[in-house]
Structures are given as structure tokens and as C-alpha cells.
C-alpha positions as CSV (number, residue, x, y, z in Angstrom):
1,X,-20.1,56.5,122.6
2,X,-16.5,55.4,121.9
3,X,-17.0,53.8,118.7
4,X,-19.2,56.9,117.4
5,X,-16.4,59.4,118.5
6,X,-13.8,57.2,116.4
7,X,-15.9,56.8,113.1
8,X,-16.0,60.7,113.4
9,X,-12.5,60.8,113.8
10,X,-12.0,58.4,111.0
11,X,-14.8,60.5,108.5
12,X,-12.3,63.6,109.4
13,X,-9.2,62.4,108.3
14,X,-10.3,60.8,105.3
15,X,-12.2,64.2,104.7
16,X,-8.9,65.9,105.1
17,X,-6.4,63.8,103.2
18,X,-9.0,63.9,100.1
19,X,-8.9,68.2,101.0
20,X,-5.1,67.5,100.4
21,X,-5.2,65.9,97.1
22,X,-4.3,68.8,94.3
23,X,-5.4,68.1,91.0
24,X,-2.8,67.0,88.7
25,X,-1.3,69.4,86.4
26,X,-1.1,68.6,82.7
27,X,2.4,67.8,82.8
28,X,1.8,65.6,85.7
29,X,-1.1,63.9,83.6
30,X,0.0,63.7,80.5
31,X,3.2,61.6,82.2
32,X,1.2,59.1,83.8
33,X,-0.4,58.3,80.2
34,X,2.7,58.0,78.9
35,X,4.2,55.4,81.8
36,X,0.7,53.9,81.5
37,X,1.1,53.3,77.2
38,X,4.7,52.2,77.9
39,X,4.3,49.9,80.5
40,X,1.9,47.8,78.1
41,X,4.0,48.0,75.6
42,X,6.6,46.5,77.4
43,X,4.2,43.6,78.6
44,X,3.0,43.3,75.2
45,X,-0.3,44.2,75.6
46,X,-0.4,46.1,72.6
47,X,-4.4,46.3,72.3
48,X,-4.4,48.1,75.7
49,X,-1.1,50.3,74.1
50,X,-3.5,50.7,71.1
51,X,-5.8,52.9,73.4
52,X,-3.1,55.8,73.6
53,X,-3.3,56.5,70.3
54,X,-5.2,59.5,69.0
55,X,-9.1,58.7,67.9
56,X,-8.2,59.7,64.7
57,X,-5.3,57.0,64.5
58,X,-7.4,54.2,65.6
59,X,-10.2,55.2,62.5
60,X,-7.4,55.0,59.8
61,X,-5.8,51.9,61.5
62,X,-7.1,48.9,63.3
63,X,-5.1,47.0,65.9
64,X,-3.6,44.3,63.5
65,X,-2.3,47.1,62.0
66,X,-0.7,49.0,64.6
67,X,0.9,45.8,66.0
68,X,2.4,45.3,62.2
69,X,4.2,48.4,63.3
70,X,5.5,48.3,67.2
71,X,9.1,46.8,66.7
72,X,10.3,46.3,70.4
73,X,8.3,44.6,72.2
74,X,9.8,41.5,74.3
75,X,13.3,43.7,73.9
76,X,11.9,46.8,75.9
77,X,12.6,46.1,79.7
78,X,12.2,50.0,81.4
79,X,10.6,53.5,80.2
80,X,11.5,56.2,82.1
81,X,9.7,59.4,81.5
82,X,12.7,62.2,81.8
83,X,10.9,65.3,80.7
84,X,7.2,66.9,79.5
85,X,7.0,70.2,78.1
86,X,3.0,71.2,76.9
87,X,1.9,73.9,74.9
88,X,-0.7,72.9,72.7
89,X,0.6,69.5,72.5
90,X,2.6,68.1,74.8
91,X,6.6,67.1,74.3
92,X,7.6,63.8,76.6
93,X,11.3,62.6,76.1
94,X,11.2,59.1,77.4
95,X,14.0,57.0,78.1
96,X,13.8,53.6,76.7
97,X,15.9,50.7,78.1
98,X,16.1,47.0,76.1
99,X,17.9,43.7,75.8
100,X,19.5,42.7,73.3
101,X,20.0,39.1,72.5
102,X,22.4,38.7,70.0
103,X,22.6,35.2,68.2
104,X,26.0,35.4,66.5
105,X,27.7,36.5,70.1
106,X,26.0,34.9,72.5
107,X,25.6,37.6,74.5
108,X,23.1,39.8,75.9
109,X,24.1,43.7,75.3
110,X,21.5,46.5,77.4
111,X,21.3,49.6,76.3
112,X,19.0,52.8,76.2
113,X,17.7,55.5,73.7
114,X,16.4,58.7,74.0
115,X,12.9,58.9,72.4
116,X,10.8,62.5,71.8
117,X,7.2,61.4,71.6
118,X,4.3,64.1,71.0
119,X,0.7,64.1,72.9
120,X,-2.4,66.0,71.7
121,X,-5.7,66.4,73.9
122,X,-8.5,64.8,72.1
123,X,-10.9,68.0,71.5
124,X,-13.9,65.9,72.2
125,X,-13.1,63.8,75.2
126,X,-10.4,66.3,76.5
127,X,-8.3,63.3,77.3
128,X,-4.6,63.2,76.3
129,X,-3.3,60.6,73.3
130,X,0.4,59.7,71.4
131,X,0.3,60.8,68.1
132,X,1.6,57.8,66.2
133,X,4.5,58.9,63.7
134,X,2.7,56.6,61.1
């Protein structure tokens, strides 16, 4: 009798915390795809970084290609997503932190930029992408 009043217990507050869970807004959405895309780039998994990118993109331009075209990677050590503003497309200002190793100097210098990236929701899948600036 003990254990079946405890697995009813246990089915109620599972039941509850999943009656907690809101849905995620777009903003909130569209910022875990971006963390997601930028934490493979900075791992260098740039087929799995590849996947953000409109549909469209990927028809014009396969992988090899994109990879041509990500400078970065190895250098990048932190994105932080600072802001998303969505209309029709979404605006995300990410904050990208590197390493630089400069030769001539010896030195290691770290900085950060500021980057504006724009997202799109695929019409068929309704999922969000980066639209590539290539």
C-alpha cells in the first residue's frame, strides 16, 4: 500500500512540474538556436553549424563551401547572446569573445566584438535559421 501511495505521489509531481513548463517564446527560442549554432562553431563542428543556415543556403552552397567561409574558428572562445528583437525576422546581437595568438609578439591578446546576426523562420518547417551574409 506504501509503495502505491508513493508512485502516485511521484506521477503527481511529475504531472505538475510538466503543468509548469510554459512554452518558449520566440525570443526565447530563437536564442537557444543561436547559442546552439555558436557553440559548434566554436568547437569546430562546422557541419553541425552548417544546419542553422536557411534551407535555401544549404541548396546554393554545400558544406565545403560554407567552411571555405567561417574565419574564426579555433580563435572564438565564448558567445554570448546580449539581445533578440523578432518581427518577421528576428535580430540577435551576440557577443563574440576570441584569442588571439600573435606570432610577431608573443603574446596572447582577448578581445570581444559585437555581432548583429538575422534569423528567418523557415515557411515550411516553421523552424528558425541564420541567414548567412553570403
Amino acid at each position: 500500500m506504501k509503495v502505491g501511495a508513493a508512485l502516485v505521489g511521484l506521477v503527481l509531481i511529475v504531472s505538475c512540474k510538466e503543468i509548469d513548463k510554459k512554452p518558449l517564446t520566440t525570443e526565447e527560442h530563437v536564442k537557444a538556436r543561436v547559442s546552439e549554432r555558436w557553440q559548434a562553431l566554436i568547437a569546430g563542428k562546422l557541419e553541425t553549424a552548417y544546419g542553422y543556415e536557411v534551407p535555401e543556403y544549404r541548396k546554393l552552397f554545400d558544406v565545403q563551401k560554407y567552411q571555405q567561409g567561417i574565419a574564426g574558428v579555433g580563435v572564438w572562445t565564448k558567445a554570448e547572446v546580449k539581445d533578440v528583437a523578432c518581427k518577421e525576422k528576428c535580430v540577435v546581437t551576440v557577443q563574440v569573445y576570441a584569442t588571439i595568438h600573435a606570432a610577431r609578439w608573443g603574446d596572447a591578446v582577448n578581445t570581444s566584438s559585437l555581432l548583429k546576426e538575422q534569423w528567418t523562420r523557415d515557411a515550411s518547417s516553421g523552424e528558425w535559421f541564420h541567414l548567412s551574409s553570403e
